[in-house]
MIFIVEX-851558 format. One record per residue (C-alpha): residue number from 1; x, y negated, z. Coordinates in steps of 0.02 Angstrom, whole numbers, always signed. Example, Ala and Ser with C-alpha at 12.3 -4.5 7.8 and 13.67 -1.06 7.14 Angstrom:
2
k 1	c1 +615	c2 +225	c3 +390
k 2	c1 +684	c2 +53	c3 +357
// end
This chain:
469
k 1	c1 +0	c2 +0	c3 +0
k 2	c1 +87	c2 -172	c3 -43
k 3	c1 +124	c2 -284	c3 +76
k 4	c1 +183	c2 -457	c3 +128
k 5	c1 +331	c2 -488	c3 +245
k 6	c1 +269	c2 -597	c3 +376
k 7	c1 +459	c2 -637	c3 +408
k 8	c1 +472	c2 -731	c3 +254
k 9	c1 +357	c2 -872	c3 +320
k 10	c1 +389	c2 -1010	c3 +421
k 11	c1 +418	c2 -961	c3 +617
k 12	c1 +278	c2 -1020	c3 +720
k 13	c1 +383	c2 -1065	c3 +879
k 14	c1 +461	c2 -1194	c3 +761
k 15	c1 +289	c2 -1291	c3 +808
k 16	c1 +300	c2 -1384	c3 +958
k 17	c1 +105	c2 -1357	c3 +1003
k 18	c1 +104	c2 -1177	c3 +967
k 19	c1 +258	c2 -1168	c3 +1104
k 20	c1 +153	c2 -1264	c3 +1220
k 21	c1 -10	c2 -1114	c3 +1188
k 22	c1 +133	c2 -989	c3 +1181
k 23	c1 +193	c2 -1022	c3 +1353
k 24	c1 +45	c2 -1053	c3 +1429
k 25	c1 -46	c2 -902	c3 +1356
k 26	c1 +114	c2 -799	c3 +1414
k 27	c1 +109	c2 -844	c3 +1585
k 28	c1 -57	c2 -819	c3 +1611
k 29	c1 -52	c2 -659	c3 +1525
k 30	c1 +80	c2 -590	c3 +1668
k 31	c1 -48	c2 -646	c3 +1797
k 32	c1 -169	c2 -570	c3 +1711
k 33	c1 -60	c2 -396	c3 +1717
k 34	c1 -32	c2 -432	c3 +1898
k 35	c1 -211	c2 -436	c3 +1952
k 36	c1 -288	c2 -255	c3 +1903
k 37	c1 -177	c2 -163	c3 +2027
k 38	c1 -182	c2 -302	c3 +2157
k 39	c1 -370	c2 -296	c3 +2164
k 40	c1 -397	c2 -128	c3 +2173
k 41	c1 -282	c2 -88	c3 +2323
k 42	c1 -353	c2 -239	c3 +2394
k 43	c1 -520	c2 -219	c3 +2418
k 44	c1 -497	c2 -17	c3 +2462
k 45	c1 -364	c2 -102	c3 +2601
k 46	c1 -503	c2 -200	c3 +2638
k 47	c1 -667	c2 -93	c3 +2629
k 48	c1 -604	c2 +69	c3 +2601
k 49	c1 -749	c2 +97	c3 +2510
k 50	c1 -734	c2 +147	c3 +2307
k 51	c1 -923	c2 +74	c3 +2284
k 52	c1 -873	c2 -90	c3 +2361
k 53	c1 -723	c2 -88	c3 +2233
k 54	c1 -857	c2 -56	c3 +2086
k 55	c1 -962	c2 -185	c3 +2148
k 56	c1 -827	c2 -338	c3 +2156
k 57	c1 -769	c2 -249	c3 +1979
k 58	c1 -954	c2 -253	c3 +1900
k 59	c1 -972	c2 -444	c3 +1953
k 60	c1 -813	c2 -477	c3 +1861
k 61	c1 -882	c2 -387	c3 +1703
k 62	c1 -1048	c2 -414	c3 +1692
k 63	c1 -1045	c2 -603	c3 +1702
k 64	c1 -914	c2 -596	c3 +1560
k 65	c1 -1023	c2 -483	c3 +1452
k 66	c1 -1188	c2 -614	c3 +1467
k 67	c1 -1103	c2 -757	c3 +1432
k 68	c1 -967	c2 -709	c3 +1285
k 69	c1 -1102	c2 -792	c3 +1142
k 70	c1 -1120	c2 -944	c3 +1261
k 71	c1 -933	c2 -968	c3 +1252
k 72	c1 -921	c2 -939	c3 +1081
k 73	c1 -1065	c2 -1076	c3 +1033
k 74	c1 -966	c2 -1200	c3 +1161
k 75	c1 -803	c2 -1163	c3 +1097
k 76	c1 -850	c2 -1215	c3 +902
k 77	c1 -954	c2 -1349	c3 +977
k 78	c1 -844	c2 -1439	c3 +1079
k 79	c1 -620	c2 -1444	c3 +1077
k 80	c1 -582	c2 -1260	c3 +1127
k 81	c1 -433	c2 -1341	c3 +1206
k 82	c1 -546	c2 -1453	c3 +1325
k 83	c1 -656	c2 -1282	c3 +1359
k 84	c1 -489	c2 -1169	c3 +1378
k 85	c1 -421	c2 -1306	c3 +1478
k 86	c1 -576	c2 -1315	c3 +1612
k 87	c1 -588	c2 -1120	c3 +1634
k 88	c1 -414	c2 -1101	c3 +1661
k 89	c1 -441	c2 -1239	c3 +1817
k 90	c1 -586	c2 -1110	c3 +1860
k 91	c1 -500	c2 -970	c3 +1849
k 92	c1 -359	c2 -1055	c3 +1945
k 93	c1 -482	c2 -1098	c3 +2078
k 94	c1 -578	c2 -926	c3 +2096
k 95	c1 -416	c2 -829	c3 +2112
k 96	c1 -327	c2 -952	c3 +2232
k 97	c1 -503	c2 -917	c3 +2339
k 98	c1 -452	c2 -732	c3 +2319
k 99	c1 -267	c2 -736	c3 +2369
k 100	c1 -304	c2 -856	c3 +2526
k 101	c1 -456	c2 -745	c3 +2595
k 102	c1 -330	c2 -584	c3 +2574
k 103	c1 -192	c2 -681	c3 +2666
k 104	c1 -319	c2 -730	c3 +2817
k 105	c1 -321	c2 -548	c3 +2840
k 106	c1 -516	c2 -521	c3 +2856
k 107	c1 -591	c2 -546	c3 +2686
k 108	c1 -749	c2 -554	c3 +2645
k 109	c1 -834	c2 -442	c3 +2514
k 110	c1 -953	c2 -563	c3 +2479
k 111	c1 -825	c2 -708	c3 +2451
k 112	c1 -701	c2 -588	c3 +2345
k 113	c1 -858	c2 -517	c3 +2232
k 114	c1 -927	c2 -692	c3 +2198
k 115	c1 -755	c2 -773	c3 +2171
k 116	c1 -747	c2 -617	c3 +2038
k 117	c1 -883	c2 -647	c3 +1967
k 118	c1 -846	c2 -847	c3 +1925
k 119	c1 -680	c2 -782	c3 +1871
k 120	c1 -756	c2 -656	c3 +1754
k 121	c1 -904	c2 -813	c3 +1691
k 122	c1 -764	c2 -914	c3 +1653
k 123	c1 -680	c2 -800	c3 +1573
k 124	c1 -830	c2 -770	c3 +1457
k 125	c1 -798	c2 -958	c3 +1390
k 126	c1 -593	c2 -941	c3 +1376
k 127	c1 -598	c2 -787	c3 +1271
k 128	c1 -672	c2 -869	c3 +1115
k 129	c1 -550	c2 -1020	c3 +1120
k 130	c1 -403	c2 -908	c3 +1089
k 131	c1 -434	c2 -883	c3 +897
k 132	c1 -460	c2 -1059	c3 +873
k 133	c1 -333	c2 -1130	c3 +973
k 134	c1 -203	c2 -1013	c3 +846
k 135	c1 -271	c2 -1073	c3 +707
k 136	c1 -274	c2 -1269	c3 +767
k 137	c1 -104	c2 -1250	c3 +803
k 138	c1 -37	c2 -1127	c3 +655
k 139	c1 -45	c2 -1138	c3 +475
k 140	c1 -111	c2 -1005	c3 +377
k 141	c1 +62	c2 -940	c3 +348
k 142	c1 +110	c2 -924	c3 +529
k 143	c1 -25	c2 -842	c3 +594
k 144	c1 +7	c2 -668	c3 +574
k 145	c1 +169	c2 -689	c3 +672
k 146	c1 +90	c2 -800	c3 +803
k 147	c1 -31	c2 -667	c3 +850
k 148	c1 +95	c2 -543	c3 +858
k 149	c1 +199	c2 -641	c3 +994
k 150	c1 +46	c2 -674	c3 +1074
k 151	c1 +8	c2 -470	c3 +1083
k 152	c1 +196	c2 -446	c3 +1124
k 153	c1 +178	c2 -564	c3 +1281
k 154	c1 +14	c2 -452	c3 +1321
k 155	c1 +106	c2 -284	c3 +1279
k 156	c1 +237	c2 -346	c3 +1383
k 157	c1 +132	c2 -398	c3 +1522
k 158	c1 +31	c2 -216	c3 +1525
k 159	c1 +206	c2 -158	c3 +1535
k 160	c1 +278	c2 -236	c3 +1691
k 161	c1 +119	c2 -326	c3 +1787
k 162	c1 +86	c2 -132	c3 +1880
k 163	c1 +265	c2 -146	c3 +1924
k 164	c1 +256	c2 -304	c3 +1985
k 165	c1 +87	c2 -285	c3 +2066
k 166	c1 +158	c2 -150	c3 +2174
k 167	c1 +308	c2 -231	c3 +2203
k 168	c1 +186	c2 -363	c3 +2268
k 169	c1 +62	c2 -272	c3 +2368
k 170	c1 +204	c2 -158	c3 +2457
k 171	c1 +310	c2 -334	c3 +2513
k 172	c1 +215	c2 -450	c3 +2551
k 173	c1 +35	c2 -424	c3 +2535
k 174	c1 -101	c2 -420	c3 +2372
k 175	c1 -129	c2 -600	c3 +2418
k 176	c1 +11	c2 -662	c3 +2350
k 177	c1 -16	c2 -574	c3 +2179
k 178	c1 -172	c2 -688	c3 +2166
k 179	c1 -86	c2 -831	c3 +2207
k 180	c1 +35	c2 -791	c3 +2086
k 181	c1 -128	c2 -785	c3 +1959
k 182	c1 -184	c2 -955	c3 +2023
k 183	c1 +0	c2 -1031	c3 +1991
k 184	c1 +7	c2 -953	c3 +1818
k 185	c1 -188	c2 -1023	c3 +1785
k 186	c1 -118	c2 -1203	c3 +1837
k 187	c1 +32	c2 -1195	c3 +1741
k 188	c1 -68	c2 -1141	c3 +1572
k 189	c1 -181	c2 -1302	c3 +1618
k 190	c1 -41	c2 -1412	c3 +1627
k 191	c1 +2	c2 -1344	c3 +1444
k 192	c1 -153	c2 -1354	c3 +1372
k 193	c1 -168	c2 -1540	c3 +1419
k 194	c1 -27	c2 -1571	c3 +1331
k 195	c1 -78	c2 -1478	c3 +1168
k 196	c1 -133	c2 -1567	c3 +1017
k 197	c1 -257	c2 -1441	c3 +917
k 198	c1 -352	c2 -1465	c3 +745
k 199	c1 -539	c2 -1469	c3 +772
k 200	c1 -678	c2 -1462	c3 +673
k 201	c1 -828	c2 -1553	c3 +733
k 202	c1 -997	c2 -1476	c3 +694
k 203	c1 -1141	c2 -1539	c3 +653
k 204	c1 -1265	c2 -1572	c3 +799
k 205	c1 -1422	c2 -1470	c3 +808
k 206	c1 -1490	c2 -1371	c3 +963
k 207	c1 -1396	c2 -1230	c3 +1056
k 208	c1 -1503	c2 -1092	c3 +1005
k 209	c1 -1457	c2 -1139	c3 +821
k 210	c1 -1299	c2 -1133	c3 +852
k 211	c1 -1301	c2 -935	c3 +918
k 212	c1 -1406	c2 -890	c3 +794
k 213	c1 -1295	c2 -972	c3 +652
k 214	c1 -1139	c2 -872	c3 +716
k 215	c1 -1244	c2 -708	c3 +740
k 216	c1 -1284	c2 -755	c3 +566
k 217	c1 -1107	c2 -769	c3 +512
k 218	c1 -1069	c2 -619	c3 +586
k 219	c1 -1193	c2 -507	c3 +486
k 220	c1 -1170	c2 -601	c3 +306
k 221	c1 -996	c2 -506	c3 +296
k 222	c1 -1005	c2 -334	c3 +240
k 223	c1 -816	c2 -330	c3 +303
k 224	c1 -862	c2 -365	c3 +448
k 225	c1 -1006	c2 -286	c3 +557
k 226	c1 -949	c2 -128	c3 +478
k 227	c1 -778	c2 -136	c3 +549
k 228	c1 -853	c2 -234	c3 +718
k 229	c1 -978	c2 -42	c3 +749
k 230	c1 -821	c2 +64	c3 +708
k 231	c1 -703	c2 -45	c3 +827
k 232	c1 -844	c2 -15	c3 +961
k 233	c1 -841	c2 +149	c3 +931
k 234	c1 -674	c2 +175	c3 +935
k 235	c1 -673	c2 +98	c3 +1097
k 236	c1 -798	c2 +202	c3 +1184
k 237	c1 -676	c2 +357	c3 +1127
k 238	c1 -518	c2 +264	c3 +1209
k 239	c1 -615	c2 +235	c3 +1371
k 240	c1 -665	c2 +419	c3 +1384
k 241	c1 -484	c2 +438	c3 +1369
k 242	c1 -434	c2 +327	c3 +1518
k 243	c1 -546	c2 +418	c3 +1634
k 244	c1 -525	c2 +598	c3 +1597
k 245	c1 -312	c2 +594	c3 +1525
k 246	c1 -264	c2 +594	c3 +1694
k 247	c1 -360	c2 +723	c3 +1782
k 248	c1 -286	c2 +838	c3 +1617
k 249	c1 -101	c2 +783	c3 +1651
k 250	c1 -103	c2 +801	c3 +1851
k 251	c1 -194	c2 +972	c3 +1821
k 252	c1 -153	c2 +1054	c3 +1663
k 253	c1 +3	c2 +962	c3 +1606
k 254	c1 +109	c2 +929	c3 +1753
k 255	c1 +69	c2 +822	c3 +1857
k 256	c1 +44	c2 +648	c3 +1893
k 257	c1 +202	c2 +604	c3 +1812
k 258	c1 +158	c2 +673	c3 +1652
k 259	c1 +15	c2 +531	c3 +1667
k 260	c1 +130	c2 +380	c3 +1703
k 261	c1 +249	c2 +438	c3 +1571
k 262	c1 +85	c2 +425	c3 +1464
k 263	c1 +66	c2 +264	c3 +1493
k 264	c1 +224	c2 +218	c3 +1486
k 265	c1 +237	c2 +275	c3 +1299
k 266	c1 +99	c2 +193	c3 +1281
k 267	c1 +161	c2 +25	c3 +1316
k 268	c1 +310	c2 +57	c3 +1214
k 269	c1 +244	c2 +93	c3 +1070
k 270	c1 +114	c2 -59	c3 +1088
k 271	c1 +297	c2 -165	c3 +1091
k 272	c1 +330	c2 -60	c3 +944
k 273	c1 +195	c2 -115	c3 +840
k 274	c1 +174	c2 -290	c3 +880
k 275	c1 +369	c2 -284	c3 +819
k 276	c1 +312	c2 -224	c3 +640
k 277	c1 +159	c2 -336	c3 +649
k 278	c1 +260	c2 -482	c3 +642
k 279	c1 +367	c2 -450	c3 +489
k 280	c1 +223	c2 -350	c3 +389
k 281	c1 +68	c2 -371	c3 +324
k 282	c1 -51	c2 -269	c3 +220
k 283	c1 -112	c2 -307	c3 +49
k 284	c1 -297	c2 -215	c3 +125
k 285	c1 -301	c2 -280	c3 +297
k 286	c1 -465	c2 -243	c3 +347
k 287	c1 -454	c2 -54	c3 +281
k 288	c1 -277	c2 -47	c3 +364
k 289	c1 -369	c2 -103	c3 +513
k 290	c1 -499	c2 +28	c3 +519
k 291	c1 -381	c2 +188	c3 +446
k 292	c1 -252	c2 +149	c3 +592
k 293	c1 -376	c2 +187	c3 +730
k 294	c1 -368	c2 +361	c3 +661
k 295	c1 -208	c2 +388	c3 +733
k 296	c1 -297	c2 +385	c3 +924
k 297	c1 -361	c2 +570	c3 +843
k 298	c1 -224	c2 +666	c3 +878
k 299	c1 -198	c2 +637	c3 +1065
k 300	c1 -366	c2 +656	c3 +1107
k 301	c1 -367	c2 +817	c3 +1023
k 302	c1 -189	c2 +857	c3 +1112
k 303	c1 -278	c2 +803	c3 +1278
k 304	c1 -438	c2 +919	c3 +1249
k 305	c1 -328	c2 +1071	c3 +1200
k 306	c1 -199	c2 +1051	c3 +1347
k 307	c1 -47	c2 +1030	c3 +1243
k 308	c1 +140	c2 +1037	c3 +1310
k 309	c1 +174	c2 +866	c3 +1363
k 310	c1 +290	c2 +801	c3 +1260
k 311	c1 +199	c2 +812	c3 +1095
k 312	c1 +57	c2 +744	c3 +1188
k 313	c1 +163	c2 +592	c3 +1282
k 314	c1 +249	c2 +543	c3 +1095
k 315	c1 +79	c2 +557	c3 +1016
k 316	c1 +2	c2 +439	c3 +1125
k 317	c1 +145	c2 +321	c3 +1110
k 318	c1 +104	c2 +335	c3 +909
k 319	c1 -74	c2 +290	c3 +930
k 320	c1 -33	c2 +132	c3 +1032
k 321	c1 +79	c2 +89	c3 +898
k 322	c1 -42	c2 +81	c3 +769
k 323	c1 -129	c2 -16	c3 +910
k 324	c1 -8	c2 -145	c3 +918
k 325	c1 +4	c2 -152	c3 +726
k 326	c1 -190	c2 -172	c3 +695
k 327	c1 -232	c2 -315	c3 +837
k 328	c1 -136	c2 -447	c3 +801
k 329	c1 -181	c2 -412	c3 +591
k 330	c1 -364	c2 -382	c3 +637
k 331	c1 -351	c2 -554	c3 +732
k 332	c1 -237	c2 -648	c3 +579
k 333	c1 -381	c2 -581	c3 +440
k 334	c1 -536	c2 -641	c3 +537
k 335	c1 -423	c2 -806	c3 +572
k 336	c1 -415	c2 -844	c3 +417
k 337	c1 -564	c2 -784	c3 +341
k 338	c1 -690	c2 -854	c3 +462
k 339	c1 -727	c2 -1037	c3 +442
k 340	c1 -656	c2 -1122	c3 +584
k 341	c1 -826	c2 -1225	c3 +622
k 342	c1 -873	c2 -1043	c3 +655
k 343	c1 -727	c2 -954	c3 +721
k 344	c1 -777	c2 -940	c3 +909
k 345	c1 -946	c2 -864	c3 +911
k 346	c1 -885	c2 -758	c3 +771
k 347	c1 -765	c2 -686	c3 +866
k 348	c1 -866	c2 -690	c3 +1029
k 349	c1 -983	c2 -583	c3 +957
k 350	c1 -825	c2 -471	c3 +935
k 351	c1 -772	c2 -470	c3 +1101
k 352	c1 -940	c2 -439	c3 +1171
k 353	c1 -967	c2 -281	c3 +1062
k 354	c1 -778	c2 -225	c3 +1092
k 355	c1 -812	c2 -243	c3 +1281
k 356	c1 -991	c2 -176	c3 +1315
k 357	c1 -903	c2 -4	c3 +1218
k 358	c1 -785	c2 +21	c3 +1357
k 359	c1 -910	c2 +71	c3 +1497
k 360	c1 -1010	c2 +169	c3 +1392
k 361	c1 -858	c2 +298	c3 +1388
k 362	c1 -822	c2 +276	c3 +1569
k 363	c1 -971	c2 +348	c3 +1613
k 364	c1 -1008	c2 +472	c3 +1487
k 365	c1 -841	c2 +557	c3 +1495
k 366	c1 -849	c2 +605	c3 +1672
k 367	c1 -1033	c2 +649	c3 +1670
k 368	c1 -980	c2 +760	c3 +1495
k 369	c1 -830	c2 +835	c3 +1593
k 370	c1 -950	c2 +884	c3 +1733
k 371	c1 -1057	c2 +978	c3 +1600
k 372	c1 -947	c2 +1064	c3 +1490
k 373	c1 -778	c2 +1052	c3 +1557
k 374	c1 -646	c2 +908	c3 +1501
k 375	c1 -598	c2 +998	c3 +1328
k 376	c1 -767	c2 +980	c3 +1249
k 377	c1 -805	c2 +781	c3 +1274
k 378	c1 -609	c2 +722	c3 +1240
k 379	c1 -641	c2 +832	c3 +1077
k 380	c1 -793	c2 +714	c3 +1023
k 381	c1 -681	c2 +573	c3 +1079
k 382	c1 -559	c2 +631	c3 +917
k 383	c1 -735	c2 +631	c3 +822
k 384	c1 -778	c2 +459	c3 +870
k 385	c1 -608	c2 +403	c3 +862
k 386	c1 -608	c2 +427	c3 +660
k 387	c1 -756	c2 +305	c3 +633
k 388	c1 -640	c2 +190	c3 +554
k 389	c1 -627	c2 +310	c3 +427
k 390	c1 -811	c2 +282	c3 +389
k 391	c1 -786	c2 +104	c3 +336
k 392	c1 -679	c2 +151	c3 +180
k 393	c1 -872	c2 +204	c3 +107
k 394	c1 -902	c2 +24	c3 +111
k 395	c1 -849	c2 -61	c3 -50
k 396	c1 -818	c2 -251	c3 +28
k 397	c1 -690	c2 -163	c3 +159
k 398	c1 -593	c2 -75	c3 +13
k 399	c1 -572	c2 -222	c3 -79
k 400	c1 -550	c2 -356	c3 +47
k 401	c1 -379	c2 -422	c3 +19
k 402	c1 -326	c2 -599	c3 +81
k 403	c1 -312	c2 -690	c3 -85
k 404	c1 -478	c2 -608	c3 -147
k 405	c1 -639	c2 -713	c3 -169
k 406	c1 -750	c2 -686	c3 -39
k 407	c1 -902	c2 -800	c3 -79
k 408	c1 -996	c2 -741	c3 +59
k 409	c1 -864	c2 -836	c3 +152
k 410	c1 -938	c2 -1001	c3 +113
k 411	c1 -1024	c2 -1103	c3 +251
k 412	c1 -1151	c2 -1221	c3 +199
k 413	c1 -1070	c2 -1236	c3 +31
k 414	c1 -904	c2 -1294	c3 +87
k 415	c1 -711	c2 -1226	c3 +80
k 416	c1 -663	c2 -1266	c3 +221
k 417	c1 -452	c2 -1326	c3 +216
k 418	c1 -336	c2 -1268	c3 +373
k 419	c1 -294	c2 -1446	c3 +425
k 420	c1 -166	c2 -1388	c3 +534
k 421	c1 -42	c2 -1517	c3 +549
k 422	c1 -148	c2 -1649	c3 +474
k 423	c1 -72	c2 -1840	c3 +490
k 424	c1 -174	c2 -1975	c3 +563
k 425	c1 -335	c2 -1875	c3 +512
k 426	c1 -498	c2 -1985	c3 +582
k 427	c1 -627	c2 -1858	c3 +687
k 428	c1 -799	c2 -1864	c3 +580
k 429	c1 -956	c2 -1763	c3 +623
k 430	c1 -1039	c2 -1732	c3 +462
k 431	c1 -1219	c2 -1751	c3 +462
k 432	c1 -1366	c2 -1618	c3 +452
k 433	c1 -1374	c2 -1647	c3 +244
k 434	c1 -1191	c2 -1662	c3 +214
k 435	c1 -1126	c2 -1580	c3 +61
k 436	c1 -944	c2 -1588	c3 +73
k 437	c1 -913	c2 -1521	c3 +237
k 438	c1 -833	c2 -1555	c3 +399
k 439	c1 -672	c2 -1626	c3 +412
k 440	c1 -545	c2 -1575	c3 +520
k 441	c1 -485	c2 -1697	c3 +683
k 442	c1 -334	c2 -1696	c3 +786
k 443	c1 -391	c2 -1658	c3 +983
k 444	c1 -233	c2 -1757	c3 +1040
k 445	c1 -213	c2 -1830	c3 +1229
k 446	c1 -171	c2 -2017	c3 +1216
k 447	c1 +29	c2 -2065	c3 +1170
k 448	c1 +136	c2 -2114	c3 +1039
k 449	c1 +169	c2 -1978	c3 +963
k 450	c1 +11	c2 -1938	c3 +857
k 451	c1 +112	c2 -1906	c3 +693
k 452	c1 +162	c2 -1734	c3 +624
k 453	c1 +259	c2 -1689	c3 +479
k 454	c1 +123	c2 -1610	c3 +354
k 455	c1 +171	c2 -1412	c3 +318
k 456	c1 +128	c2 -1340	c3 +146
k 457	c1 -38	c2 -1227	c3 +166
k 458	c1 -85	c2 -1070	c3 +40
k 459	c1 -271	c2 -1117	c3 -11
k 460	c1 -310	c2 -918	c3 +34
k 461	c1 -175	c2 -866	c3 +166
k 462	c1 -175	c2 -713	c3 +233
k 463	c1 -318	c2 -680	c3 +325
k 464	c1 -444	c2 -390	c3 +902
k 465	c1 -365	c2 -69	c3 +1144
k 466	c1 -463	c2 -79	c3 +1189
k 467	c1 -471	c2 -197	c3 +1044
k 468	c1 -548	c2 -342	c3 +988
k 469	c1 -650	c2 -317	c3 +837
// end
């Protein structure tokens, strides 16, 4: 399959506002990592109680699950940087709540599952900025390797954030992990305010307009929902993974190292394939996309049969490979094939399908296990782990390449420009009947410096693990 070498574009770290979302994103990123394991050994510290430790987890997901469109339609609507900016402050507050009620040493559920829960709403409204704030920040050419630092900082946080967490928990308390959270929150604020990001201004009509017009851009692509059910899909096979792989290794495979070696691979080969992401990228994306979540096949079928460990261990450090290959393309195709007045709820939309997969295998793979024994769900795990394979029946995948015309692309009638870059560009909000479109407007804090050197941009550059998408 051709291909274009994302090396031979410009770098996007050579942008000084793509640095500034780098570094930010980054850092909160490792506090992200941080939290999982921090959480979890502090509220069973706390409670000792696994239900209370579902309950504070549930009001972190469940909030985020309602509310993903509702980000999305504020994120096109108003300066994803102003909305990324404000839920990072939440975020920053919720978790600093957190880390000072585990440090008074008698926290309250109540207090840590509400805190949660605002953590998880606002969370709901940062999501959608991320594809946005990319492409306000990155050309067209760029964007394939900015997403792939992006999902090397994330890889790299998976990676070491357990490590850390522990490291943590066992010195001086799970407290101080959040606290370490709220620091990195604050410090991606300070960033953000900083930023200078394209925007596109939309037209104003009523909120439920809005959702409806990205639902509506969501189902007009026949590349899209396609790919969006088999990604879902895909995910509720991964998650039936996570919760029955381990009871396989520590019974049938050795033991509980056998598990953490697992994961281990795992995060190495996610490293692996962001790498490769960043210097190549597919004629096909979007069938690329779809075909590589076939390789999550063959350990689930290892897993179901019991296989020796070290086939099983490399072949799950293959799948996340093709992992880290497909997110950060996934994300660089929708990026630039989505109009950016759109971009948010598009991808929100995403997100919410991608997510709302993930318990749905949770639950049915221990409930299946219980039934028929661990072999026989894990094996219709490798079944539903090939629906990307499904998507290749659907002519508009196939042919979607990123110079192709995509006419069902348009918005209102208008082609949309990246604007990245722009120089002195004036922020206008077109009107309900305006026929040549929005133009783009640079969201740039007050100071001197509101000049940038204009960068060439391809009029059709190249266009979500759980994954996104």
């Amino acid at each position: 399959m051709p291909s274009a070498h994302a090396s031979d574009r410009p770098h996007p770290l050579r942008h000084r506002d793509f640095r500034l979302l780098f570094t930010g994103r980054a850092l909160s990123l490792l506090g992200d990592a941080v939290v999982p394991t921090a959480l979890s050994l502090a509220v069973l510290r706390a409670t000792g109680s696994t239900a209370a430790l579902a309950l504070v987890l549930g009001c972190a997901m469940l909030p985020k699950l309602l509310l993903l469109p509702v980000g999305g339609v504020l994120a096109d609507r108003f300066r994803a940087r102003t909305v990324a900016l404000t839920t990072d402050l939440v975020r920053c507050a919720s978790q600093l709540l957190v880390g000072l009620q585990l440090l008074g040493g008698d926290p309250s559920l109540a207090v840590l599952a509400t805190a949660e829960a605002v953590g998880g709403a606002a969370s709901a409204f940062a999501m959608p900025c991320l594809y946005p704030l990319v492409t306000g920040t990155v050309d067209a050419a760029g964007r394939q390797r900015a997403n792939a630092l992006v999902a090397t900082a994330e890889s790299a946080g998976r990676l070491g954030g357990p490590a850390l967490a522990g490291l943590l928990v066992l010195t001086v308390g799970p407290g101080w992990a959040f606290l370490l959270d709220a620091a990195t929150f604050a410090l991606s604020a300070c960033l953000l305010a900083l930023l200078r990001v394209t925007h596109v201004p939309l037209a104003a009509r009523s909120f439920l307009a809005d959702l409806a017009e990205g639902w509506t851009q969501v189902v007009s692509r026949a590349w899209y929902w396609p790919s969006l059910l088999a990604h879902a899909v895909h995910n509720v096979a991964i998650s039936m993974l996570l919760v029955l792989g381990p009871a396989v290794a520590v019974e049938r495979l050795g033991g509980e190292g056998v598990w953490v070696a697992v994961v281990q691979a795992g995060g190495v080969g996610l490293l692996i394939g962001n790498a490769l992401s960043s210097r190549v990228y597919p004629h096909r994306p979007v069938l690329t996309v779809n075909l590589l979540g076939l390789l999550f096949c063959l350990p689930l079928a290892l897993f179901a049969a019991a296989a020796p460990a070290p086939v099983t261990i490399a072949s799950y450090g293959v799948a996340m490979a093709g992992l880290g290959y497909l997110n950060p393309t996934w994300q660089t195709t929708v990026q630039n094939a989505i109009p950016p007045t759109a971009l948010a709820r598009v991808t929100s939309y995403d997100w919410l399908l991608s997510l709302a997969a993930m318990p749905v295998g949770y639950a049915l793979g221990p409930w299946a296990a219980s039934q028929w024994g661990t072999a026989a769900p894990l094996t219709a795990a490798a079944v539903l782990a090939s629906a990307g394979a499904a998507t290749a029946a659907v002519p508009a995948v196939r042919r979607f390449t990123p110079d192709g015309p995509r006419p069902e692309d348009a918005t209102d009638g208008a082609d949309i420009a990246d604007a990245t870059d722009a120089t002195d560009v004036a922020d206008v909000t077109p009107g309900p009947s305006s026929s040549a479109g929005p133009r783009p407007d640079q969201d740039t804090p007050p100071g001197p410096d509101k000049h940038r050197t204009p960068h060439p941009h391809p009029a059709d550059g190249p266009p979500t693990g759980a994954t996104p998408g």
